[in-house]
N, C-alpha and C positions, 0 to 999 in steps of 0.2 A: 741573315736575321729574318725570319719567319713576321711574315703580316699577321697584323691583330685583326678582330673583328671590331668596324666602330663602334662606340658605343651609342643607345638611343639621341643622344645629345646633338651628337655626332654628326647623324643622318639626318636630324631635322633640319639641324644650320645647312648641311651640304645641300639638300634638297630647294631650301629657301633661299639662297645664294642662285641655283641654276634658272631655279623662277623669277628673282628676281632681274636675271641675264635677261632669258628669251622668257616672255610674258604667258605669248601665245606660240608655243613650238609646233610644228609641221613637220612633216616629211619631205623628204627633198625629191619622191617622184612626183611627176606631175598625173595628174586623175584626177576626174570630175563625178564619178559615182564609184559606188562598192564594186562593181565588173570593172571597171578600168583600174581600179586599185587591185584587185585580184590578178589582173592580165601583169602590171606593172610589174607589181611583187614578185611573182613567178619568173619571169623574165630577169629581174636583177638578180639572180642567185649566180654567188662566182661573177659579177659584173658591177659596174658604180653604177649610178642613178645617174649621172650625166651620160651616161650610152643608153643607159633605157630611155631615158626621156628624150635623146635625142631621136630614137625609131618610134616613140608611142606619138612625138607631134605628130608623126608623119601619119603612123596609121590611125590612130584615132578620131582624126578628123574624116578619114574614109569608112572606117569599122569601127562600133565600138559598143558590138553588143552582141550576146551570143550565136547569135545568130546571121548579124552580119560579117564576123570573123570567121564561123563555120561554114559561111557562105564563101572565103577566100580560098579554104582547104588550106591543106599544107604547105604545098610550095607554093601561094600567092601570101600566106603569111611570112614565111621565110623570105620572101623578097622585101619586106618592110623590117623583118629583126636580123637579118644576117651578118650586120654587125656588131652584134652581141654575142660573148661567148656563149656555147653551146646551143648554138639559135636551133641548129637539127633536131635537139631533142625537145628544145623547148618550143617549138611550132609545134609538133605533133602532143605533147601534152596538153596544153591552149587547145589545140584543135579536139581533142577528147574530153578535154574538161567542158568545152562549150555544148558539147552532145549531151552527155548528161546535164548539164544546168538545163537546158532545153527541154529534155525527157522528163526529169524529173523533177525540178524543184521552177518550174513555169519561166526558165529564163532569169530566176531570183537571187541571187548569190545568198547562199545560206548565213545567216546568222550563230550557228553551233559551230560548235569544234568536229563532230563526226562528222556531222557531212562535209564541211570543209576540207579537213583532212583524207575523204571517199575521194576527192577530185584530184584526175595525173599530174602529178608537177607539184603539190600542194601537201608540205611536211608542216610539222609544227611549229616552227617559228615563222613562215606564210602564214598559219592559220592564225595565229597570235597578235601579227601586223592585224591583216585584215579585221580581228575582231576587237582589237582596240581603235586604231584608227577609223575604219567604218560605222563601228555599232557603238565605241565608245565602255566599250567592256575592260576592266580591270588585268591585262593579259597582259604579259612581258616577255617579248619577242628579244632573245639572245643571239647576239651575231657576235661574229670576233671581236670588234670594238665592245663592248658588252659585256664580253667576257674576260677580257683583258680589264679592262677598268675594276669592274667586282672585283676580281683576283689581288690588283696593283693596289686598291688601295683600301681593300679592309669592308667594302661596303656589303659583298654579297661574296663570300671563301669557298668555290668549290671544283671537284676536279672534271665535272664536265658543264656543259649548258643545261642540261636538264637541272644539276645542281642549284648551281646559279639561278637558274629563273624559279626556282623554289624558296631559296633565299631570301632574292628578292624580293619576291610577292609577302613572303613574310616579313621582313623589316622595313619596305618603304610605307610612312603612314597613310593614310587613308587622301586626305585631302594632296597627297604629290601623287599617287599610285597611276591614274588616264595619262597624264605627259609626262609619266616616268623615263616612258621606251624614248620617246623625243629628244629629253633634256639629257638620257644617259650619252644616246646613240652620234647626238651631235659634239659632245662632247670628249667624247673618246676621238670621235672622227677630227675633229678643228683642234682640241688640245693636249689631252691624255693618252696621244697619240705609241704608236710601237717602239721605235727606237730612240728616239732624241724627245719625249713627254717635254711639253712646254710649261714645266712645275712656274717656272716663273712670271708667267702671264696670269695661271689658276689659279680661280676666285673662290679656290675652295682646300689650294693645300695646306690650310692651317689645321684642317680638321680629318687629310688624308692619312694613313698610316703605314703609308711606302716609305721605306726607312732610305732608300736612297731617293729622294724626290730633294733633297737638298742640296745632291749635286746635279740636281740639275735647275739650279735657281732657286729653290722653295725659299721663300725668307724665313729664316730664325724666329721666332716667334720668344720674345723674352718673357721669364717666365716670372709671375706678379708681384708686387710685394707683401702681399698679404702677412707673411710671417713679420714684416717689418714693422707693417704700421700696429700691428698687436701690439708691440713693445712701448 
């Protein structure tokens, strides 16, 4: 059976339900300015945020500026991420993207998308984190969690991420849209999870449209008397 799209109704309660969860939603890497959320981002791609965060305590409190990480080179930052997958390529991007932020934009993490996206390591859903998170911009950064959720339950239907976060952007209202990417991403990750979804703990499958969310606990929702009490 083919998922519906929610209706506006739909998305408002779901929305108001995930804010009413987490208030104030965050990201789960750890970063103290837009450059360390930049180095972070980059780094978690293909990785959890408990491995980044576990290599950025370390380096951060020794580098944490482009120039103090250009100042490590390559292989003195791979001795701080190399336990992170793909740490080979992702040192040498970090260490490229730091030249240029340096050269051209005075050490500044840019606030656009172009240039964002100019910098090695740095595709569009980095550029989307970043510019939500950072600058507090309207952007919705699609990751598998995110993408699986849209899809599962009706809220955003489409067959890739680019899809998806166009969707979205168009159907979440205005006052949910800044801790959209949060309330989605944490969500998917602690309960809307891939294989066993925990329908029966969500505080929002009354208004999902995954037709099998009820075997996996969704409660029954009975459906009102309205026709009755007419009578």
């Amino acid at each position: 059976m083919a998922v519906k799209n929610m209706t506006k109704k739909q998305i408002q309660t779901f929305f108001e339900r995930l804010r009413e969860q987490r208030p104030n939603p965050k990201t789960e890497l750890n970063y103290s300015s837009p450059f360390e959320l930049l180095v972070a981002v980059t780094l978690s791609a293909q990785a959890t945020d408990v491995s980044v965060n576990k290599a950025t305590d370390k380096l951060f409190p020794i580098a944490n500026t482009p120039e103090a990480i250009y100042a490590l080179g390559v292989d003195g930052l791979k001795e701080y991420i190399k336990t992170i997958g793909l740490y080979n390529s992702k040192a040498e991007n970090v260490i490229k993207a730091c030249k240029i932020l340096i050269e051209k934009h005075n050490s500044i993490v840019p606030n656009n998308r172009a240039d964002l996206e100019a910098l090695p390591g740095v595709g569009r859903k980095t550029a989307n984190v970043v510019l939500n998170t950072a600058f507090g911009q309207p952007t919705m950064a699609v990751d598998t969690h995110i993408f699986r959720l849209g899809n599962r339950t009706g809220l955003a239907i489409g067959k890739n991420v680019l899809e998806v976060e166009h969707r979205l952007v168009k159907v979440i209202p205005k006052e949910f849209i800044i801790d959209s990417h949060h309330w989605l991403i944490l969500h998917g990750r602690y309960c809307c999870i891939a294989r066993k979804p925990k329908c029966n703990e969500c505080i929002v499958s009354d208004v999902c449209n995954w037709p099998d969310r009820f075997e996996f606990g969704a409660a029954r929702i009975p459906t009102t008397n309205i026709s009755t009490a007419e009578h």
